[in-house]
C-alpha positions in Angstrom: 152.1 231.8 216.8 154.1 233.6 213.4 157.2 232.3 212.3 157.4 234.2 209.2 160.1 236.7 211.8 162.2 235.5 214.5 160.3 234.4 217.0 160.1 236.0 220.7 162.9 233.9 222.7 162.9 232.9 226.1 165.5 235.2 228.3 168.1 232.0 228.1 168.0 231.8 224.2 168.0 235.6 224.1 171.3 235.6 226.7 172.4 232.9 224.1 172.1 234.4 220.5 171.9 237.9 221.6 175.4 238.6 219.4 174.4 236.6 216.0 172.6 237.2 213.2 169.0 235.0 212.4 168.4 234.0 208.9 165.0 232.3 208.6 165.3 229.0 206.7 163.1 228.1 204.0 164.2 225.3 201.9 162.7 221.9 203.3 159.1 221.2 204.3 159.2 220.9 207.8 156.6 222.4 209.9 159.4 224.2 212.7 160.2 228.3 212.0 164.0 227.4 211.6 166.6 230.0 211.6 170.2 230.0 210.8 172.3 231.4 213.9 175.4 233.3 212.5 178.0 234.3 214.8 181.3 236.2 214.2 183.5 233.7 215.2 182.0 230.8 216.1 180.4 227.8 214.1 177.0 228.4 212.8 173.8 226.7 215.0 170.1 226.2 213.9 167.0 227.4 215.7 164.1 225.6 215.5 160.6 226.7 217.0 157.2 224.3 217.2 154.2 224.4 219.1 154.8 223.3 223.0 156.0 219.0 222.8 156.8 219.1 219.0 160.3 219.2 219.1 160.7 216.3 222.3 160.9 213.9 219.8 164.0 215.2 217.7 165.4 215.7 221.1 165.3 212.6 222.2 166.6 211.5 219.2 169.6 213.6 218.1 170.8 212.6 222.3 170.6 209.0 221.3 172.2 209.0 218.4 174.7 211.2 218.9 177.5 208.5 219.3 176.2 206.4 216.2 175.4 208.8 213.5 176.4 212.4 212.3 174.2 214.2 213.6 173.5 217.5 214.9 174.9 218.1 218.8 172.0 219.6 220.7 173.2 223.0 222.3 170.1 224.2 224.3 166.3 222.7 224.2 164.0 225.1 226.1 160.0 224.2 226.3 157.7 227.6 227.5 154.0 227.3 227.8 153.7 227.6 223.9 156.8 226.5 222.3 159.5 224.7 221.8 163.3 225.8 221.3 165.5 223.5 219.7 169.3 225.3 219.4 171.4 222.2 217.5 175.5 222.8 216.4 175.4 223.4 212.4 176.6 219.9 210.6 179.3 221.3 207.8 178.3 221.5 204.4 175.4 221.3 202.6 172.3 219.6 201.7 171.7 217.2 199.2 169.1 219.6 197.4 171.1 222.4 197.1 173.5 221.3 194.9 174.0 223.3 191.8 175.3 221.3 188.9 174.2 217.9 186.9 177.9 217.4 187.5 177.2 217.4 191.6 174.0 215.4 191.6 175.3 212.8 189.6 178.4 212.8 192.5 176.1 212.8 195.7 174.0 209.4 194.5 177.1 207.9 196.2 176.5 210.1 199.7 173.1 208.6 198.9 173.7 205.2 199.0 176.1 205.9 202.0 173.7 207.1 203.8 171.4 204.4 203.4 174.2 202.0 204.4 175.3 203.8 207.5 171.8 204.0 208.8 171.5 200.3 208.2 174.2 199.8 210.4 172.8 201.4 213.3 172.1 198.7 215.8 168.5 198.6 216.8 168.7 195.9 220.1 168.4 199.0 222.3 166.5 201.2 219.6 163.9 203.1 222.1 161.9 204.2 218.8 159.3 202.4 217.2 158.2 203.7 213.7 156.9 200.6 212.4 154.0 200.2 210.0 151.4 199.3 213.3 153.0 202.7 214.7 152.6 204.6 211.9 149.4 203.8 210.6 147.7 204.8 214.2 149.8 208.0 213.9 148.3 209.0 210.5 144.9 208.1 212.2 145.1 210.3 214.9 146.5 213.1 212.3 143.3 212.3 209.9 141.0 212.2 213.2 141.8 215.8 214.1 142.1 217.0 210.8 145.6 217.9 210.5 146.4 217.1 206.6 147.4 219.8 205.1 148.2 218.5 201.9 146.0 218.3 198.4 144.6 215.1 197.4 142.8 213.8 195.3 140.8 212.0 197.7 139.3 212.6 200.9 142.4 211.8 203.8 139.8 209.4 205.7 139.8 207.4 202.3 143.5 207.2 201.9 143.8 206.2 205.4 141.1 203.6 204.6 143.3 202.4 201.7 146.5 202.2 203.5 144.8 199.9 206.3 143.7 197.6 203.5 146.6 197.6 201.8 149.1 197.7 204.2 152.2 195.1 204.3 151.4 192.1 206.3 155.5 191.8 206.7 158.1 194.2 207.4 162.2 193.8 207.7 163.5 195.7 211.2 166.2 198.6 210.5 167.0 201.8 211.8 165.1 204.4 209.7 165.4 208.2 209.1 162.2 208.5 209.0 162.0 211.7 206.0 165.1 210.7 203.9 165.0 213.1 201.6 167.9 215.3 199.8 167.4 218.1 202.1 167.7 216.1 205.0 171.3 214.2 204.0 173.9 216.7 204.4 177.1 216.6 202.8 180.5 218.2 201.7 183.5 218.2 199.9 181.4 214.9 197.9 181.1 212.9 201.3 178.4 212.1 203.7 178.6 214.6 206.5 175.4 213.8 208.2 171.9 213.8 209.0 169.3 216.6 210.0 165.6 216.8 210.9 165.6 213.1 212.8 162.3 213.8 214.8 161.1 210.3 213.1 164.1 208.1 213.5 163.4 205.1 214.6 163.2 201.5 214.2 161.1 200.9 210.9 160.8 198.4 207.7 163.6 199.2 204.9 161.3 200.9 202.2 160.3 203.4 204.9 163.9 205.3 203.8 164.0 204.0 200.2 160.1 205.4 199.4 161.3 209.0 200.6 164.2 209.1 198.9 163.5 208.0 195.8 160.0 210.3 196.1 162.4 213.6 196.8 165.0 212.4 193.9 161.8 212.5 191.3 160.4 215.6 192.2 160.1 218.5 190.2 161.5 220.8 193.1 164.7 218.7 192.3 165.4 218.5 188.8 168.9 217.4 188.8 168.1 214.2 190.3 165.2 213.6 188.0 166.9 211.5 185.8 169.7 210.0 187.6 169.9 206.2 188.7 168.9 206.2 191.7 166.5 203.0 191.4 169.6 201.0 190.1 171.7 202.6 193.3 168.6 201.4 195.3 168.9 197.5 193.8 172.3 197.8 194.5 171.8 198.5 197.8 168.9 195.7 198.9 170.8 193.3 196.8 167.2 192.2 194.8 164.2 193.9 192.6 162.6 196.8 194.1 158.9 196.3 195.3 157.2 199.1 194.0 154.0 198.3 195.0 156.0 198.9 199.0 157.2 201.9 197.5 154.0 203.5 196.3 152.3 202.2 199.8 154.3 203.9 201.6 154.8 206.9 199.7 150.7 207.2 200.0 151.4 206.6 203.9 153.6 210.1 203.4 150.9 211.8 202.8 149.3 211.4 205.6 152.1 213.6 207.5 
């Protein structure tokens, strides 16, 4: 199935966007064809299509959290034989990587670090999601079994998997994660927090799994106005100690594997 165009819609999500204008979304590295849904007069909504049971989990997710965290208000989810729809209210604002100025970068590391606090507050007694390390590591198994890594390495994906499982933290602190916290995925405006997008891997998970991401998307080349801002110090701020890199770099490695 392409999603390089506007994707073939099921006669209730025609009936539903048949007035607005698609704009295909490409900023972000999420697998979904996502489309911007402009109407004349009413707010903006996103579109996103994946293969038939990809988009459950985000589901699932944005409906749980929707009276604990900003996030996006589910509109209309609408599974075919092939694909999933996923038609979610547009938060306000806008995300963390599109910011244009030094100036504006050097403003969001406080949305950063409020981010990271108000997902930490989330409590997690009645957290249905489990993205713990035990979790994840059989996830990027079964990804590596049917050879779905995608991404360059300089290593074999078996081998990094093989590393991860002998390396991997034999303790882990219990918080509600994002699951991909990086700058696209942190929304905000007028230099506040406004939410959270793409949550398909919220869930409960060990602290770094947040911190690893972000700091990851703040150092890349793709974002260059973080490059060089204090994030790490923001970070210790945050946990209240020393980072552990050597958690950070495990789990950025586990990244890859998704």
């Amino acid at each position: 199935m392409s999603l390089i165009a506007p994707p073939f819609l099921p006669p209730l999500l025609a009936e539903e966007l048949s007035v607005c204008e698609l704009q295909k979304v490409t900023i972000g590295h999420s697998k979904a064809g996502t489309w911007r849904c402009l109407f004349k007069e009413e707010p903006a909504f996103f579109l996103k299509v994946m293969e038939r049971g990809s988009l459950r989990a985000e589901r699932d997710r944005l409906l749980w959290l929707a009276t604990k965290l900003p996030v996006p208000a589910v509109e209309l989810f609408v599974e075919t034989e092939e694909a999933d729809y996923l038609l979610t209210r547009a938060l306000e604002g806008i995300d963390c990587a599109s910011v244009d100025s030094i100036g504006d970068a050097e403003r969001s590391i406080d949305v950063l670090q409020e981010a990271l606090t108000l997902l930490r507050s989330v409590p997690i007694d009645d957290c249905p999601f489990d993205q713990r390390i035990s979790v994840r590591l059989a996830q990027a198994a079964e990804r590596v079994e049917r050879g779905e890594i995608e991404a360059e390495f300089d290593e074999a994906p078996e081998a990094l998997l093989h590393h991860l499982l002998a390396t991997a933290p034999t303790s882990e602190s219990k918080i509600a994660s994002h699951g991909d916290l990086s700058l696209p995925n942190i929304i905000l405006k007028d230099g506040r927090l406004s939410g959270f997008i793409d949550v398909g891997r919220f869930g409960v998970a060990d602290l770094y799994q947040d911190i690893a991401i972000l700091l990851r998307s703040t150092m890349a080349p793709y974002n260059p106005l973080f490059n060089n801002l204090p994030v790490a110090e923001m970070m210790r701020s945050f946990i209240g100690s020393d980072l552990d890199w050597p958690r950070i770099r495990w789990f950025q490695d586990l990244e890859e594997l998704f």
